[in-house]
N, C-alpha and C positions, 0 to 999 in steps of 0.2 A: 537662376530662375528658369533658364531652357531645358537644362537639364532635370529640374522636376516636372517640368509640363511634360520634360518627352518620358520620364520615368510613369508619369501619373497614365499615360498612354497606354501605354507597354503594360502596366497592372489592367487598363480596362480591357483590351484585346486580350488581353489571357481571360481577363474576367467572362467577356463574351465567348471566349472558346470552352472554357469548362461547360459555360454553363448549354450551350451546344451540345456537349460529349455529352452533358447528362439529362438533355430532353430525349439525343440519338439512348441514350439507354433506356431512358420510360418509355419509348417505343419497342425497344425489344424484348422489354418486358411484358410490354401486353400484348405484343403478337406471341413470344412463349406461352404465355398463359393461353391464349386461345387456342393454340396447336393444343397443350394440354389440355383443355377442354375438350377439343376433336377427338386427342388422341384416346381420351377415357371413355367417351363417350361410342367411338367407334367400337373400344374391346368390349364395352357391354354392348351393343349390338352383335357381333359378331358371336359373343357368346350364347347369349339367347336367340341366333339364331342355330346354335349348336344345340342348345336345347328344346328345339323345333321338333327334333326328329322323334323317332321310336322304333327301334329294332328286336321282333320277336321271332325265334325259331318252333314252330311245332312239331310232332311226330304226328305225321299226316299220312298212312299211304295211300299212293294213289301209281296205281301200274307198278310202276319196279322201284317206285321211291317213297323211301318213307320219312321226309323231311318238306316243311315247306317255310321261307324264308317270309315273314308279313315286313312291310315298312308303311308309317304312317306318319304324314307330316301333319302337325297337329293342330297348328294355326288357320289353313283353309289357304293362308297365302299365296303356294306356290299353282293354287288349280288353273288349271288347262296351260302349265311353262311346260319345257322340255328340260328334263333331266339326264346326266351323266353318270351314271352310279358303277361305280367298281367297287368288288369284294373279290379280300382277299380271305383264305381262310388256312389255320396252321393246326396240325395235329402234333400235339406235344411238342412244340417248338421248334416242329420240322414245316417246310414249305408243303402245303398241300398244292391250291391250287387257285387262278382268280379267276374270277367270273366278272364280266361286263356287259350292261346292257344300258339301251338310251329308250327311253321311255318319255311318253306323254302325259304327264301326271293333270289326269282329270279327276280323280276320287275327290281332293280335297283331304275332307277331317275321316274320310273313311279308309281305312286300313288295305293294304292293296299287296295280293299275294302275288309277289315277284316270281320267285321260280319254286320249283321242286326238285330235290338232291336225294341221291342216294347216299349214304354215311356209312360205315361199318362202329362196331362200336370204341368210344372212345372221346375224349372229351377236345372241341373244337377253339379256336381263337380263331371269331368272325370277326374282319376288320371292314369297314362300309365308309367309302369315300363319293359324299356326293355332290356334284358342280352343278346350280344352275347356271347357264351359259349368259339369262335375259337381265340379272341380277349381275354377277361376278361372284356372286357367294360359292365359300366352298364348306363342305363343313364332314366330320369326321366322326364316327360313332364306332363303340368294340363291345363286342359279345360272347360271353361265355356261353356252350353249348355242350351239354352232354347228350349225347346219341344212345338210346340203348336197344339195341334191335331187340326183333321177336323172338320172342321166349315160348318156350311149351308149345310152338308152332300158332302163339296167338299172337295179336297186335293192337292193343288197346291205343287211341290217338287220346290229345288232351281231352280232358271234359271240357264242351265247350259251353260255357253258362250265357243264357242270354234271357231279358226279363219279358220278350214277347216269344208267341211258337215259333219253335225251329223246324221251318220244313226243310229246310235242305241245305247242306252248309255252304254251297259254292263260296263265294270270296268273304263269306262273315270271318267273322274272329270273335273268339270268348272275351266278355266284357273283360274291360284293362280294370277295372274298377272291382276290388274285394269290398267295396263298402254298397252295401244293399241300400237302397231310398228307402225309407217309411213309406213311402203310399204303396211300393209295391205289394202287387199281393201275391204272386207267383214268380218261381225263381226255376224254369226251363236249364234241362240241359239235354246234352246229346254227346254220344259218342260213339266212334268210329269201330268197329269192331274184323281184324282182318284172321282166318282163323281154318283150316282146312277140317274143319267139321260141319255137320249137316242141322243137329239142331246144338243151340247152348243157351242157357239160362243166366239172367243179370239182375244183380238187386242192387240197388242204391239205396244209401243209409242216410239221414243227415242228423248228423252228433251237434249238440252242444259244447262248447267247452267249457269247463268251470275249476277252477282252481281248489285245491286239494285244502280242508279245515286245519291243519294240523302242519300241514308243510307247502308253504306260498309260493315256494319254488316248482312243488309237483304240480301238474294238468292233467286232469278226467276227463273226460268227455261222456257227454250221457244221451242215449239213441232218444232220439223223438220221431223218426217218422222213417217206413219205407216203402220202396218201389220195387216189386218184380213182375219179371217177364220173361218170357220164352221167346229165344229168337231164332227163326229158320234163316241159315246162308243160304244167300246167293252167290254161287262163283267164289267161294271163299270171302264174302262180304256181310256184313251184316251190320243195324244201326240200334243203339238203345238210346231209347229217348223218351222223358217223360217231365214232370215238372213236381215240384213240391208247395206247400200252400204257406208262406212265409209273412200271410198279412200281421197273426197275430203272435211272434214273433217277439222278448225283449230285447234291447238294446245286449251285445255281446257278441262273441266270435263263436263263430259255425262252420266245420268240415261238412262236406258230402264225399263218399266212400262207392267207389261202385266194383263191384265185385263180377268178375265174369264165370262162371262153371261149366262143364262138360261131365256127364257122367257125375255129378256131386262131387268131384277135383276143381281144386280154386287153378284156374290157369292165370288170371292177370289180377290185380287190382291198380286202380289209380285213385288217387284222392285231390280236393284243394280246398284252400278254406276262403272263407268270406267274411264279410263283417257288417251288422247292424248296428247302426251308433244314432244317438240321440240328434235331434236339431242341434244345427250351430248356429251362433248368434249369423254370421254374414249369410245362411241362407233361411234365415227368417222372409217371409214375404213382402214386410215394409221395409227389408235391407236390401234384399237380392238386388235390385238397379241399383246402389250403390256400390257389390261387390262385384258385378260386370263391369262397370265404369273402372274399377281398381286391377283386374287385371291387364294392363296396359304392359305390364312386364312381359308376359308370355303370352300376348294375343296381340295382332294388327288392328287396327281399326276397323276394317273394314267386319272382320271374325264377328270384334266387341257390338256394331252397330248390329249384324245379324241375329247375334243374341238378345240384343234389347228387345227388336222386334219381335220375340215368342210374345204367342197370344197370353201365356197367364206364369204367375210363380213358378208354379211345379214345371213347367218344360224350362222355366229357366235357370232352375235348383239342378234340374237333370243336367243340362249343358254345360253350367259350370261343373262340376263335379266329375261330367266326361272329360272336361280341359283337362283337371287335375289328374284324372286317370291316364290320361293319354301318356303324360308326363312321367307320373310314377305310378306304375302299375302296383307295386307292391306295398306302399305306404302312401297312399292318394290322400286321406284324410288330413292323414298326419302333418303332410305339407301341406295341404291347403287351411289347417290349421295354424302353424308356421307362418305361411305368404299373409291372411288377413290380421295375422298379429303384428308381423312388421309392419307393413300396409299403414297399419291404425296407429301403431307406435311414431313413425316416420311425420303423418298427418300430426299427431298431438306437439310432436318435437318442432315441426315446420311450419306449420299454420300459419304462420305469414309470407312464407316466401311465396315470392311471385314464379307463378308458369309452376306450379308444384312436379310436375314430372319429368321437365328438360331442367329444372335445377341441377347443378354439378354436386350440392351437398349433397341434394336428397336420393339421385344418384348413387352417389358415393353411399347413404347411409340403406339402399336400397338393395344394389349390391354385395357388400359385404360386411352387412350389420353393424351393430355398434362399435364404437372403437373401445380396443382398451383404456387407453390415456386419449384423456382431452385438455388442452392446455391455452387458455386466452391470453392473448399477451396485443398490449396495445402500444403501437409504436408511430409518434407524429402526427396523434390525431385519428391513427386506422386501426380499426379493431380487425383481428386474424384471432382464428382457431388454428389449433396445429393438431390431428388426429392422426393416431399410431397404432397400427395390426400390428402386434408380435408376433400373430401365427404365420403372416406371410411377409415378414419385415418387409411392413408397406405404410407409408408418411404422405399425407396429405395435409397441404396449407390453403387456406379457405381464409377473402378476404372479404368484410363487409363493404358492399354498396348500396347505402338504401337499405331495403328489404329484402337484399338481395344476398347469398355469398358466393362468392366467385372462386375458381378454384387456379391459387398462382403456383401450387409445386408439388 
C-alpha cells in the first residue's frame, strides 16, 4: 500500500514537472515569436528607410567642373538632422577617391546639391554611405555614372525640365518624374550651354512617339513642335531656355531633342523623354485622401499629414506622384501603379485584421507580395498559414488570434 502511494507520488511530481518544462516552453515560444515580430518588422524599416534616399549625378559645369552630385531624401523626415555622408567612388574597378562631408540637412523633400567634381571621361561606381547620428540609422545607396566630357569644344549640361519658369537653376533639379499631369499646360526647360564661341544657335524639337503599323517592335517618332534661338556667350557661357505648350497633348510618350549649332555644324545634342498617361483610379479626386493615407510604406506620418493638408486635389495628385518620382525617376507611374495595386489587393485579402498596417501578415504580404504556396493547416484547435517565397527561400508561419495573425516562424 506505501509503496503505491509513494509511486502515485513520484508519477504526480514528474507530472507537475513536465508540465513546468512545457509552460517554460510556451513562454519561449511567445517571446520567439515577438523577437520575430521585431526582427521583421525592424528589416522593413530599415529597408524603406534605404529607400528614403535618391542619388543623381548631372553634367553641370560650373568653373573647372563638370559634374554635380544632387541627394534628396524624399520623405521630409530627416529636415533640419545632421548628417554623415561618405562617398566613395571607383573608376573601372580601381580605387578613385572618397569624399566626405557633414551637413545640416534643412531641404527636406527638396533635392540638395552636395558638391561639384571634375571627372575625366569614363564610366564611375558612386558608393554614398549615409549616418544620421539623432536616429542611428545608416543606410547605403550605388550609382552608375558615365561622364563624357566636352566634345567639339562644346558642353551641353542635362535638359533640365521643370512645369513652372526657369529663371535660373541654382540648386533646382530636373523634375524626377517623366510622367507629365494632365492639367499642365506648359512643360519649360533649360540648358546649360559651355562652349568657346561668340554666337551659336539651338532648336528644340518635341517628337511624339508612336509605334510602327507593320512592325510592333519598331518606334517612329513624329516632330510636333519647335523652338529656336540664337544665343550670344558670355565668358564662354551661355543658356537655352524656353517652354512648349503640352495642354492639349494625348496621353503617350514624348522626346524633346535640343540641338546646338555653330556656323550650321551640329556640335552637341542631348535628348529625354517624358510621359503623358491618362488618370489613374488612386488619383481621382474622391480617391486621392485615401491614396495619401496608403502611402504609409514610403512616407512618415508626419510627410503623409502635410500632404493631406494641400488646399485641393490637384496639389495633392502633384505630391503624391512627386513621392513616387522621387523614388523612381525612371518608372514613377509604373510603380505607383504597382504600390496602389498591392495596397488594394492586401486591403481586399485583410479587411479584417486589426491595426491593418503594423499587422505582421499584412507586413509580410506588403513587403514581398504574394507568396507562391500557401498552406492551412490546423493543429489543436489553432488555425496557422504557412507561406513560401521560392525566389528568396523565405518561410513564414502565421498563427490565428482572433482577427488577428501572428507571425510564429
Amino acid at each position: 500500500m506505501k509503496i503505491s502511494r509513494r509511486f502515485t507520488q513520484i508519477k504526480r511530481r514528474r507530472f507537475l514537472q513536465i508540465e513546468k518544462i512545457c509552460e517554460n516552453l510556451r513562454e519561449i515560444c511567445v517571446h520567439l515569436r515577438e523577437i520575430r515580430i521585431i526582427f521583421l518588422l525592424l528589416s522593413l524599416s530599415s529597408s524603406l528607410f534605404a529607400s528614403n534616399w535618391q542619388i543623381s549625378l548631372k553634367n553641370r559645369q560650373y568653373l573647372y567642373h563638370n559634374t554635380c552630385l544632387y541627394l534628396t531624401e524624399t520623405t521630409g523626415g530627416l529636415q533640419g538632422k545632421k548628417l554623415h555622408i561618405n562617398i566613395r567612388m571607383h573608376e573601372q574597378g580601381s580605387p578613385f577617391f572618397t569624399f566626405q562631408k557633414n551637413m545640416n540637412w534643412q531641404i527636406g523633400l527638396q533635392p540638395v546639391s552636395v558638391s561639384f567634381f571634375r571627372f575625366s571621361k569614363g564610366n564611375y561606381e558612386v558608393l554614398i554611405d549615409i549616418y544620421c547620428p539623432e536616429t542611428g540609422e545608416t543606410s547605403s545607396l550605388q550609382y552608375d555614372y558615365d561622364c563624357v566630357p566636352i566634345e567639339n569644344g562644346v558642353h551641353g549640361s542635362d535638359i533640365f525640365l521643370d512645369y513652372a519658369p526657369i529663371r535660373s537653376l541654382g540648386e533646382k533639379i530636373p523634375i524626377l518624374s517623366e510622367i507629365l499631369a494632365e492639367n499642365k499646360q506648359n512643360l519649360y526647360f533649360y540648358q546649360e550651354i559651355n562652349a568657346p564661341k561668340n554666337i551659336l544657335t539651338a532648336r528644340a524639337i518635341l517628337y511624339q512617339e508612336k509605334k510602327s503599323q507593320g512592325n510592333t517592335k519598331a518606334t517612329t517618332y513624329t516632330s510636333l513642335r519647335q523652338v529656336n534661338q540664337v544665343i550670344s556667350m558670355q565668358n564662354g557661357m551661355g543658356y537655352f531656355t524656353g517652354n512648349f505648350d503640352v495642354g492639349n497633348l494625348l496621353p503617350g510618350k514624348y522626346l524633346i531633342e535640343i540641338l546646338i549649332y555653330a556656323d550650321a555644324a551640329l556640335l552637341s545634342e542631348k535628348s529625354t523623354r517624358f510621359e503623358i498617361s491618362q488618370e489613374e483610379t488612386f488619383l481621382r479626386p474622391e480617391n486621392i485622401d485615401k491614396s495619401i493615407e496608403d502611402l504609409r510604406l514610403i512616407c512618415n506620418v508626419q510627410v503623409i499629414e502635410k500632404l493631406k493638408k494641400l488646399p485641393n486635389s490637384i496639389e495633392k495628385k502633384q505630391a503624391l506622384l512627386h513621392v513616387f518620382a522621387q523614388h523612381y525617376p525612371n518608372d514613377s507611374l509604373l510603380q505607383a501603379q504597382s504600390y496602389f495595386a498591392k495596397i488594394q489587393l492586401a486591403h481586399q485579402r485583410f479587411s479584417s485584421e486589426i491595426s491593418f498596417w503594423e499587422s505582421p501578415i499584412v507586413q509580410t504580404f506588403l513587403h514581398y507580395g504574394a507568396p507562391n504556396d500557401v498552406e492551412h493547416i490546423a493543429v489543436h484547435g489553432s488555425n496557422f498559414q504557412r507561406w513560401e517565397y521560392k525566389k528568396w527561400n523565405l518561410l513564414f508561419v502565421f498563427e490565428q488570434k482572433g482577427e488577428k495573425w501572428l507571425l510564429v516562424r
